[in-house]
MIPARO-110167 format. One line per field, with one value per residue: residue number from 1; residue in three letters; chain; z, y, x of N, C-alpha, C, O in turn. Coordinates in Angstrom, 2 decimals. Atoms other than C-alpha are relative to their C-alpha. Layout:
<lummis>
i <- (NUM ...);
aa <- (ALA ...);
ch <- (A ...);
nup <- (Z ...);
nnorth <- (Y ...);
neast <- (X ...);
caup <- (Z ...);
canorth <- (Y ...);
caeast <- (X ...);
cup <- (Z ...);
cnorth <- (Y ...);
ceast <- (X ...);
oup <- (Z ...);
onorth <- (Y ...);
oeast <- (X ...);
</lummis>
This chain:
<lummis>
i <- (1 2 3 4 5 6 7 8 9 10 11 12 13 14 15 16 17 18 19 20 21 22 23 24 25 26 27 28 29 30 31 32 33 34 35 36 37 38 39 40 41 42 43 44 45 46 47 48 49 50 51 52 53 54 55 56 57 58 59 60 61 62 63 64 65 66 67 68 69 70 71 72 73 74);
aa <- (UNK UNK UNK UNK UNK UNK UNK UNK UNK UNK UNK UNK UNK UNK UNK UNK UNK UNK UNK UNK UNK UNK UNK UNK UNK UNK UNK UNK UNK UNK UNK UNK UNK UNK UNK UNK UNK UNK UNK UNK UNK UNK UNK UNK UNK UNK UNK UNK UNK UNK UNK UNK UNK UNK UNK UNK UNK UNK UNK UNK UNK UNK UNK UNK UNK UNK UNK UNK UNK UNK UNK UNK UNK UNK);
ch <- (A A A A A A A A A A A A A A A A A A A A A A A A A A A A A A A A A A A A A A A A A A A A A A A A A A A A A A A A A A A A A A A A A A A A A A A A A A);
nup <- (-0.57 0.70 -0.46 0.87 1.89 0.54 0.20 -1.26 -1.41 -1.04 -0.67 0.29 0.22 -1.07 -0.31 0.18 -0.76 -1.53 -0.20 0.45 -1.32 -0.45 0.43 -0.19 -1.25 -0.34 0.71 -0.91 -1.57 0.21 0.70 -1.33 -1.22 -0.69 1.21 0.38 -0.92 1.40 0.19 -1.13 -0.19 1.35 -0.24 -0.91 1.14 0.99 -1.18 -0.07 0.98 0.18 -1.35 0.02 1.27 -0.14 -0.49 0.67 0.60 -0.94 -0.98 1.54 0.19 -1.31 0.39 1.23 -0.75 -0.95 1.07 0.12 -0.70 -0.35 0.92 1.21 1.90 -0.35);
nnorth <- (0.40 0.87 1.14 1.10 0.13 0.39 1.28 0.54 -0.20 -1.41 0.53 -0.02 -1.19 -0.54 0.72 -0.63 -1.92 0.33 0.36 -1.45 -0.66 0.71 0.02 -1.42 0.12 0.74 -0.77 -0.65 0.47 0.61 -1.30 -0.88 1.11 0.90 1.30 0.84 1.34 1.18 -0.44 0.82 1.70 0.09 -0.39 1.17 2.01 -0.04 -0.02 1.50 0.39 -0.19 0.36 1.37 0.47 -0.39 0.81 1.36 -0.20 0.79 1.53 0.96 -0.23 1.12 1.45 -0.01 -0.06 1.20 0.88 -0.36 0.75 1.28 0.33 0.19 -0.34 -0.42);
neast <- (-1.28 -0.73 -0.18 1.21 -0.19 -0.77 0.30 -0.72 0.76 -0.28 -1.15 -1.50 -1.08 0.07 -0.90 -1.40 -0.81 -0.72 -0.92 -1.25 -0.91 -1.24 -1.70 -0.67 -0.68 -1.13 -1.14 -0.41 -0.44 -1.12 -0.71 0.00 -1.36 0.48 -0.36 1.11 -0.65 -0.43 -1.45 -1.10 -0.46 -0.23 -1.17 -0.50 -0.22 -0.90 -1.20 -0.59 -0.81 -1.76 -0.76 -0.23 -1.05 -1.25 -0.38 -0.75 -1.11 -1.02 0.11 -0.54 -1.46 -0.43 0.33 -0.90 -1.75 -0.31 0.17 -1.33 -1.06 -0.03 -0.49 1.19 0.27 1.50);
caup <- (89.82 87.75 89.19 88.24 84.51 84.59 86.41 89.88 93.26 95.64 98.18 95.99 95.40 99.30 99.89 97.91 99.06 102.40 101.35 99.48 102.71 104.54 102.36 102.45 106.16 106.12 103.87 106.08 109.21 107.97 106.06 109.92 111.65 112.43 110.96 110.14 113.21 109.99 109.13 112.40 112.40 108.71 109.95 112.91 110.62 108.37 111.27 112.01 109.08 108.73 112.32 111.26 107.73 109.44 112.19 109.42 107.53 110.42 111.39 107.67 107.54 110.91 109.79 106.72 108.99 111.20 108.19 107.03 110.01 110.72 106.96 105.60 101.66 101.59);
canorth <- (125.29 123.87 121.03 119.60 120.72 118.50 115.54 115.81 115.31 118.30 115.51 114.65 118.26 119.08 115.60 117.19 120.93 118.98 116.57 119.85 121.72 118.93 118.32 122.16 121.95 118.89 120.76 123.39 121.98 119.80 123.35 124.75 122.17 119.94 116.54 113.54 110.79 108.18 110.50 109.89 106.32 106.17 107.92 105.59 101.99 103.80 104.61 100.71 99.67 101.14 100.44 96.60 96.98 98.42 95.95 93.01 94.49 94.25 90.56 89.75 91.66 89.57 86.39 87.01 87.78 84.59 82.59 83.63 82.95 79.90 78.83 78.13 79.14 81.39);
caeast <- (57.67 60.61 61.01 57.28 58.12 60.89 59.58 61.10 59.47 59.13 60.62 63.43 64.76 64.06 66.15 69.12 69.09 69.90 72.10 74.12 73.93 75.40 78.05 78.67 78.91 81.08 83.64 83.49 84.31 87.05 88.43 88.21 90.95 88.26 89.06 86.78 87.31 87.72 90.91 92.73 91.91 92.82 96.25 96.65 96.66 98.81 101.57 101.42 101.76 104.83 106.18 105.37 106.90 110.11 110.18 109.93 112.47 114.49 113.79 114.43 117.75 118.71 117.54 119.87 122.80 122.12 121.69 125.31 126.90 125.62 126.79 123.26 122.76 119.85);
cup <- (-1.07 -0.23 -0.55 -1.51 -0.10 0.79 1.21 0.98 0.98 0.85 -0.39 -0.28 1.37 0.82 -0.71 0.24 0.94 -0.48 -0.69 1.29 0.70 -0.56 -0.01 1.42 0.42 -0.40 0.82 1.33 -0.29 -0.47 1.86 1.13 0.40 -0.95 0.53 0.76 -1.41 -0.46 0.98 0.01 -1.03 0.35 1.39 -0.52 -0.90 0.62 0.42 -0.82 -0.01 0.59 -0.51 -1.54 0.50 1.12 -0.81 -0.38 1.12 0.48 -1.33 0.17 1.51 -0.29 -0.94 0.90 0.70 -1.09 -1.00 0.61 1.03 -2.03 -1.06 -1.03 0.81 -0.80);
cnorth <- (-0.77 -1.46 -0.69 0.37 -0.74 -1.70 -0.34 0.61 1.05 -0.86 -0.33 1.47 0.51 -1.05 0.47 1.02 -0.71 -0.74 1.33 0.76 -0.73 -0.04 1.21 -0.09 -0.95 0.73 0.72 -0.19 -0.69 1.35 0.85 -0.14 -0.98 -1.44 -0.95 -0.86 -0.88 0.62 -0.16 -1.47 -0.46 0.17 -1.03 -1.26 0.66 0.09 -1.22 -0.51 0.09 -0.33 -1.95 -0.13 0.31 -1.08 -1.38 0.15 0.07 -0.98 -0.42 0.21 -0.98 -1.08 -0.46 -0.39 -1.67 -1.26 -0.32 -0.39 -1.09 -1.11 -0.31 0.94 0.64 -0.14);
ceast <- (0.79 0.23 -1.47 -0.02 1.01 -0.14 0.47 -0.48 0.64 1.10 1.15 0.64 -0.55 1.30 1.69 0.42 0.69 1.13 1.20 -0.15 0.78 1.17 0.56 0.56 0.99 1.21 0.54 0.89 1.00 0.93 0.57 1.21 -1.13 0.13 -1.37 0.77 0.50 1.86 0.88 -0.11 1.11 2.00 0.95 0.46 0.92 1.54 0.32 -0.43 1.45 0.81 -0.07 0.73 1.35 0.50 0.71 1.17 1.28 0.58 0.82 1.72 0.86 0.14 1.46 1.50 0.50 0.06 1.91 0.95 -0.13 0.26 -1.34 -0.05 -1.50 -0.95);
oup <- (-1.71 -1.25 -1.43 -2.29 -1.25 0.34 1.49 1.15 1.30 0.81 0.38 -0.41 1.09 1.62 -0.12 0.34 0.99 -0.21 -0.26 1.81 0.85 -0.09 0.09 1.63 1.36 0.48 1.23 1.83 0.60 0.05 2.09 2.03 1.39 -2.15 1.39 0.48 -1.82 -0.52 0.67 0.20 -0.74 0.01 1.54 -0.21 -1.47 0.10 0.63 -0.30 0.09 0.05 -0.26 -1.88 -0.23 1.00 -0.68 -0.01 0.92 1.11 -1.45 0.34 1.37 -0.18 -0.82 0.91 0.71 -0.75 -1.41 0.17 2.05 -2.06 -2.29 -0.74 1.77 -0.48);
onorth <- (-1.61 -2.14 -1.56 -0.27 -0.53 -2.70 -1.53 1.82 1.30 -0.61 -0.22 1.41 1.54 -0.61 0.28 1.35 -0.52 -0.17 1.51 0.95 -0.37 0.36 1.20 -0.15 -0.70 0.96 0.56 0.42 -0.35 1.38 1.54 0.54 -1.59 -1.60 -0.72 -1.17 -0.69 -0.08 -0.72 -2.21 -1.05 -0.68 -1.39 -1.81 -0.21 -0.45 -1.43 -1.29 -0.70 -0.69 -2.63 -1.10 -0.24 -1.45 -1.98 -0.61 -0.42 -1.07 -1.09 -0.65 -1.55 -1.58 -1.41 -1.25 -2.27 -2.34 -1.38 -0.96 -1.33 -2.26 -0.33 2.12 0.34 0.20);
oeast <- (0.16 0.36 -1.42 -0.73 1.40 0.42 0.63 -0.62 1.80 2.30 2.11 1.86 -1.16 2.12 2.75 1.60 1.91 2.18 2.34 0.95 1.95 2.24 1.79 1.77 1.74 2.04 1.69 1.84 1.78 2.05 1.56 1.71 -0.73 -0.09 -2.22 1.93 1.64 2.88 1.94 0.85 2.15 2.83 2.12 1.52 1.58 2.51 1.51 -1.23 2.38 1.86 0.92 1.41 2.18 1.66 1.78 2.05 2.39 1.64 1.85 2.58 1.94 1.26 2.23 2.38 1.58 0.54 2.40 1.95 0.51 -0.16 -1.37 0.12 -2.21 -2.08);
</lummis>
């Protein structure tokens, strides 16, 4: 066998066929329409984010205004 001329346990090259089929089948299945739960979350926190960077930027631009016309220097 190759593997004992080069110094590597039957269990470690039986532990990486598998982990290479898994990762084949992960590929797959994400390639299929099936997404990785972690990717919708991932896509959820990134949607509020934004909704709270666009709110601040709202409060700020407000603040500004009220700051103006109540005469305070900003």
């Amino acid at each position: 066998m190759i593997a004992r001329r080069y110094g590597v346990s039957e269990q470690s090259l039986y532990r990486w066929r598998d982990q290479f089929l898994d990762g084949g089948k992960a590929g797959l299945a994400s390639a299929s329409g099936k997404s990785d739960p972690r990717d919708r979350t991932i896509e959820r926190l990134e949607k509020e984010v934004a909704e709270r960077d666009r709110v601040v930027g709202e409060l700020t631009i407000a603040n500004r205004v009220f700051k103006k016309l109540s005469g305070e220097s900003p």
